[in-house]
C-alpha positions in Angstrom: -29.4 27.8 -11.1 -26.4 26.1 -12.2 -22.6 26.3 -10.0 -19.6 25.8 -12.3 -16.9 25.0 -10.4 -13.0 24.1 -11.9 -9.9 23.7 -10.3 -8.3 20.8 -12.5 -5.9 22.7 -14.6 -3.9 25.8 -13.7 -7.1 28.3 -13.1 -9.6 28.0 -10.6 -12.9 29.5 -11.3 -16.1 29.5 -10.1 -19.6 30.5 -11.7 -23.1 30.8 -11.1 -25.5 30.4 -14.2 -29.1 31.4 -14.3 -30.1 29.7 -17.1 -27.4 30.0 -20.0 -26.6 33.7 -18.4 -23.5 33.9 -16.3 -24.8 36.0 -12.8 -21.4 36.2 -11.3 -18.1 34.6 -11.6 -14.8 34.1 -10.2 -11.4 32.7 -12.5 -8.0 33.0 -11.4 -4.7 32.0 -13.1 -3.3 29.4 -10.5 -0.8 26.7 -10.3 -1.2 25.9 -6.7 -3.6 26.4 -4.0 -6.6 25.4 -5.4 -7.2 24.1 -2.0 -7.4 27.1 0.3 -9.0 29.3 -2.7 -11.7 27.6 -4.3 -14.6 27.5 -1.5 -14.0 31.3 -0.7 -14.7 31.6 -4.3 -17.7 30.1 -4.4 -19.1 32.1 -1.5 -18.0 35.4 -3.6 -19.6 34.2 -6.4 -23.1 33.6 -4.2 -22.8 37.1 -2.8 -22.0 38.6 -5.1 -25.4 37.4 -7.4 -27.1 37.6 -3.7 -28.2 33.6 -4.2 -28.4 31.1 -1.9 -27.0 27.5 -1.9 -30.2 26.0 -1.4 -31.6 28.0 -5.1 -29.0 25.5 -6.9 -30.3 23.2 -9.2 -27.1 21.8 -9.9 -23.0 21.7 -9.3 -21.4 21.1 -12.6 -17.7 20.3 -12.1 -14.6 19.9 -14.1 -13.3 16.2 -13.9 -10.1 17.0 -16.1 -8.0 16.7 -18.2 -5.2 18.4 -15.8 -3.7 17.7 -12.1 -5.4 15.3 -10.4 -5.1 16.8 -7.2 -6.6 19.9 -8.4 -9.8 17.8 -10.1 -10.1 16.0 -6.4 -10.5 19.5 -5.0 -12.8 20.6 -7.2 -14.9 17.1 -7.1 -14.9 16.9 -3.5 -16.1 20.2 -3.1 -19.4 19.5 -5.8 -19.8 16.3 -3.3 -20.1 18.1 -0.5 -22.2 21.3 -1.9 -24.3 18.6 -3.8 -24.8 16.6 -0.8 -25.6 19.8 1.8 -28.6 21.3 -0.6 -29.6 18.2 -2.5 -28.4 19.4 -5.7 -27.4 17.7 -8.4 -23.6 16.9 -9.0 -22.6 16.3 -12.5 -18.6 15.5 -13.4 -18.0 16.9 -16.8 -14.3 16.8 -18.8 -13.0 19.5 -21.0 -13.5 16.6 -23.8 -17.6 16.1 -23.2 -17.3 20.0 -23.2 -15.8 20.7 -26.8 -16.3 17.6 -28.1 -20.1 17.0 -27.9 -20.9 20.8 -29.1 -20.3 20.1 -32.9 -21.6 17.4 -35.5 -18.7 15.4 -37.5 -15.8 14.5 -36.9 -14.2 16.2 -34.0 -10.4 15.7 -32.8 -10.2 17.0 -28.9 -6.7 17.8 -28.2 -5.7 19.5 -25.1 -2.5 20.7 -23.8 -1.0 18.6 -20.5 2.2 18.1 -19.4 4.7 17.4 -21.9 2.2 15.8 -24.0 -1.1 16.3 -25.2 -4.6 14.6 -24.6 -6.7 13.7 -27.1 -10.2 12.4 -27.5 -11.9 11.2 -30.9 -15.7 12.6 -31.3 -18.3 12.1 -33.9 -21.7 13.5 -33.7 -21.1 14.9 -30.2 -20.2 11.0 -29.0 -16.8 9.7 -28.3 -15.9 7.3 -30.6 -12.6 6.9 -28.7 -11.3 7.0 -24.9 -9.3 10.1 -24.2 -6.1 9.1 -23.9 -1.9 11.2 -23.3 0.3 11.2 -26.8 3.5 12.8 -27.2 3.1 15.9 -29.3 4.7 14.5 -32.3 2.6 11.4 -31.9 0.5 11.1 -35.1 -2.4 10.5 -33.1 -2.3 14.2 -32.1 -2.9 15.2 -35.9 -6.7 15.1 -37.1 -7.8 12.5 -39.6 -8.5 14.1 -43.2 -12.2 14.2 -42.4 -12.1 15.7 -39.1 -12.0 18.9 -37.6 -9.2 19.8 -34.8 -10.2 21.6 -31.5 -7.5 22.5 -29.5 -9.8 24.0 -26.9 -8.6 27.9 -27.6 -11.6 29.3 -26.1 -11.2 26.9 -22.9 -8.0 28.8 -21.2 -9.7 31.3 -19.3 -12.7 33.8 -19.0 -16.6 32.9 -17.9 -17.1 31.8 -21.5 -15.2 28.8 -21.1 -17.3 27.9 -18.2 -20.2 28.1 -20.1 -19.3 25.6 -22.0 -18.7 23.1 -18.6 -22.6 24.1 -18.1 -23.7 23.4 -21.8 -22.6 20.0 -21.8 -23.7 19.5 -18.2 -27.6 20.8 -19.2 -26.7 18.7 -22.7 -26.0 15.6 -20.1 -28.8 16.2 -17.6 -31.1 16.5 -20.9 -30.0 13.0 -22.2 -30.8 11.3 -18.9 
């Protein structure tokens, strides 16, 4: 059983996977108070599937792009789950998520601040570090061969989670 957990950006969600099957989830719209929400969560999200803690196989955990102080929340809180059952804690960023799901050439660009992020993939590897562009930077643009993935399906809902799991079982399965 896999624990999704994100509170980097402006949602905080939680969800237990069995398998590639969500079992029960929790995501909020949030700019603050990631804090004081997020581990409540988590316990909703285990009663609610009646699982315990201890069934976890591993706490997958978004590492960003977004507020630092939310992705410390969220980090600290895989930490100590991981470190309490003996589970597994695996950082993943919104760029490993959508970027290593599709073959070619892959532009990653994701709102933040008043800029963008972006991160080059090809074949599901970075080919470049993710870095912050202004918007009308001509980095922000895709090259003529790649494809551009603004990360539409990664604003909200237990699908988007699913992909923080996929590249976390895609990561685990690498080694």
């Amino acid at each position: 059983m896999l624990l999704v957990l994100d509170a980097a950006g402006d949602r905080c969600a939680a969800a237990l996977f069995a398998g590639d099957a969500p079992v029960a989830w929790r995501d909020e719209a949030m700019t603050r108070g990631h804090a004081e929400r997020l581990m409540p969560m988590i316990a909703e999200v285990f009663e609610e599937a009646a699982a315990s803690p201890r069934a976890l196989d591993a706490i997958v955990v978004c590492t960003g792009p977004g507020s630092f102080a939310g992705a410390r929340i969220g980090v600290a809180a895989a930490r100590g789950l991981a470190l309490s059952t003996g589970a597994a804690a695996i950082g993943v960023s919104w760029f490993d998520a959508l970027g290593a799901r599709t073959a070619g050439a892959v532009l990653v660009r994701l709102a933040h601040g008043q800029g963008v992020a972006i991160q080059r993939f090809r074949d599901r590897a970075a080919v470049s570090a993710a870095r912050l562009v202004s918007a009308d930077d001509p980095a922000a643009e895709p090259a003529a061969d790649e494809r551009l993935d603004a990360g539409a399906e990664a604003r909200g809902g237990v699908a988007r989670l699913g992909l923080l799991a996929a590249a976390a079982r895609q990561r685990a399965a690498d080694g």
